[in-house]
N, C-alpha and C positions, 0 to 999 in steps of 0.2 A: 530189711532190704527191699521187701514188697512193696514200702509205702513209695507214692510218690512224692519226688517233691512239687512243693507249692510254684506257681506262676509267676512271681517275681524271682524267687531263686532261679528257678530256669531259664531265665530270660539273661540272667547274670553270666550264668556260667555259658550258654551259648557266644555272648559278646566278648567273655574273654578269650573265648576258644577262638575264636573271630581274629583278635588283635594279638594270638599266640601265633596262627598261621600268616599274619599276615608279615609281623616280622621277620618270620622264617624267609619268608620266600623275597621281601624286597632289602632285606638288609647285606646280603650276598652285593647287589647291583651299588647300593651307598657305598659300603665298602671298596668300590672297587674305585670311585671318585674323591678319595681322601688317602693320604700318606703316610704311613708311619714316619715318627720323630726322624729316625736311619735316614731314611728316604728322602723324605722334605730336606733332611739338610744337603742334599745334595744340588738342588735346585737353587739353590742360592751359593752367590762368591761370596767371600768375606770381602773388607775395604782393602786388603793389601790387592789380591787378587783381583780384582774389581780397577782400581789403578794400574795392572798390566795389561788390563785387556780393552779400558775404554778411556778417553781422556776428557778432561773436564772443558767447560767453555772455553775457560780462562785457558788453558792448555791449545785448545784446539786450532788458534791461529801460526799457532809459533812450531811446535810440535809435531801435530799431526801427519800423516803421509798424504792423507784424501782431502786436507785442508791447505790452503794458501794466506799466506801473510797478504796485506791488502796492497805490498809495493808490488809482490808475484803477480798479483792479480791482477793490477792495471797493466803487465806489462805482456799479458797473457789474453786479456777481454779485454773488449769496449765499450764503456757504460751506452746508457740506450740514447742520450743527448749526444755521441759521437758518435754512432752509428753510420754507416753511410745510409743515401741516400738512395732508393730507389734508381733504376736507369731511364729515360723517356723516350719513346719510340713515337717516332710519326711514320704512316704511309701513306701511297699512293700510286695507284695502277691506270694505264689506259689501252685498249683494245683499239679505238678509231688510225684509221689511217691517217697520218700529218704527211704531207708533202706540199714543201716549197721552194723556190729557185727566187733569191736572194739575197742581198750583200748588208740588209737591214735587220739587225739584233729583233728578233721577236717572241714571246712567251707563247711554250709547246702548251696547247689546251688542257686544262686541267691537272697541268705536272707541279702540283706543289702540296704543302702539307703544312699544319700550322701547328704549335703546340706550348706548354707552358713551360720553363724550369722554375725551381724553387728556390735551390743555393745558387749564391753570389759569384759563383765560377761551375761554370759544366764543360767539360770535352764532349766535343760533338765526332761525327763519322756518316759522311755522306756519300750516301752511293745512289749512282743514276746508270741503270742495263736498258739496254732495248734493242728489238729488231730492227737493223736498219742497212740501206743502201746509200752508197752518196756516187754521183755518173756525173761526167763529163758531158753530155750528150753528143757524143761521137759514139760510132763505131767502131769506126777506124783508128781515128787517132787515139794513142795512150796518152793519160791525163800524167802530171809532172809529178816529182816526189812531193816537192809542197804542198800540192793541193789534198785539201780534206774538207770535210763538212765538221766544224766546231759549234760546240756547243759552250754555255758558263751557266754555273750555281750562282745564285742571286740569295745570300741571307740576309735577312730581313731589307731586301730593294737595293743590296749591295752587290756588286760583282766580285764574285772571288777571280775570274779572269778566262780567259778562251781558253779551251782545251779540244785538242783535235779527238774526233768522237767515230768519226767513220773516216777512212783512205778512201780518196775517191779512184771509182773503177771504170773501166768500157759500158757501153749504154749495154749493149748488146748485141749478138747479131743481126736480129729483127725486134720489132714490136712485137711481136709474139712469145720471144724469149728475152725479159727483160733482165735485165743483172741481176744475181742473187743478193739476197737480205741477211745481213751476219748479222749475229748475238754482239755487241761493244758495251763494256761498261768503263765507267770512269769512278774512282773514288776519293774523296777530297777531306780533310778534317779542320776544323775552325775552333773557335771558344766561345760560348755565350754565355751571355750574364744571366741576372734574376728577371725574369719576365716571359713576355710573348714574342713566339718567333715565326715567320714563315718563312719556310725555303721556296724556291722556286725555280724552273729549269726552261733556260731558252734555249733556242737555235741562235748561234751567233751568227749566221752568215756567210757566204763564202760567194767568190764571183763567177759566172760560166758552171755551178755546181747548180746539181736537183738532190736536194735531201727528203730520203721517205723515211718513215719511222713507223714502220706496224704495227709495235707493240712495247713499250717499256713500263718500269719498275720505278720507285724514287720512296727509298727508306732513309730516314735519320734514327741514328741513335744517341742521344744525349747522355752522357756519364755526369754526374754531382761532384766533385770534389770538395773535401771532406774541407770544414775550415780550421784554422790558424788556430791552436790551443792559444789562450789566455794565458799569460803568464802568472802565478799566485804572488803576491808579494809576503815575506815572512814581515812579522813584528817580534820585537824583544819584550816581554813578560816583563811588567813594573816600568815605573819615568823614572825613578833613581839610578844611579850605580856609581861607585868607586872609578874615579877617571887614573 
């Protein structure tokens, strides 16, 4: 029992004591990353149950709840070819005081906007706001129910037609108090094709009238309208048949 042992036995038996401990302690942790047979089979369906619970491609147009047949579909979405069209906005602002006194159609400085559409039919929606007065230049005398200071939309160098924009009012009672400046807007709608547009806004004119204009507004908005589906034509399968 006294003797020792030799240097390679020793060296043996410590290595195995080594690979005795070490499975002790890491084979707890592997263990706990693997299933018994029991177990594992529970983590899997068989094919019956597996068919109740999931449906196959070929299944999943016709069948399915969260799935759509491709007629549902069209009638539900719009492929990205029919998509509408974005909308097209133009604007334009002026702060300068405009006043003039008369009866000759003339364009308000810098009241217009230019822009592009794409499809072959847009709804348009024109609107023109602004501060403004329209006077008689009397004091005294009250201006008639006819009288206004009118204004027209001009698309593309075209007149859509006079529209009364401001009632005209008493000058004032002095030059020190001249007639006040109301908010008037007017709003007008058109159709434009594919291409380049400018709107534009005049003063029409009006006789024995003084129109000021402190401050106006002049937005478009262009709508796309979607175009005409194509019709598909069907064909009959095969050049034979039984007449």
């Amino acid at each position: 029992m006294k003797k020792r042992l030799s240097t390679p036995r020793a060296a043996t038996v410590i290595v195995l004591a080594a690979v005795v401990a070490l499975s002790v302690t890491v084979a707890p942790s592997i263990a706990a990353n693997f299933l018994t047979p029991q177990a594992a089979s529970k983590k899997f369906v068989t094919n019956q149950k597996a068919a109740k619970t999931y449906v196959t491609k070929k299944q999943a147009n016709a069948k399915a709840a969260n799935y759509l047949t491709k007629k549902a579909a069209a009638n539900t979405y719009v492929a990205k070819k029919t998509a509408p069209l974005p909308p097209v906005v133009g604007i334009a602002a002026g702060t300068s005081l405009y006043s003039v006194s008369t009866i000759t159609a003339g364009y308000i400085p810098t009241a217009f906007t230019s822009f592009a559409t794409k499809a072959n039919v847009s709804s348009a929606v024109i609107t023109f706001s602004g501060t403004a007065s329209c006077t008689n230049g009397s004091t005294t005398k009250p201006p008639t129910a006819d009288q206004n200071c009118p204004v027209q939309i001009l698309v593309d160098g075209q007149s859509t037609g006079k529209v009364a924009f401001a009632p005209a009012t008493l000058e004032g009672a002095s030059a020190t108090k001249p007639a006040a400046a109301l908010v008037h807007t007017i709003s007008q709608t058109t159709v434009l094709g594919k291409g380049g547009h400018t709107i534009a806004v005049q003063y029409a004119g009006a006789s024995s009238l003084l129109f000021s204009l402190k401050s106006w507004n002049l937005s478009v908005q262009a709508y796309p309208q979607a175009e005409e589906p194509e019709e598909e034509t069907t064909s009959t399968k095969g050049s034979g048949g039984k007449s």
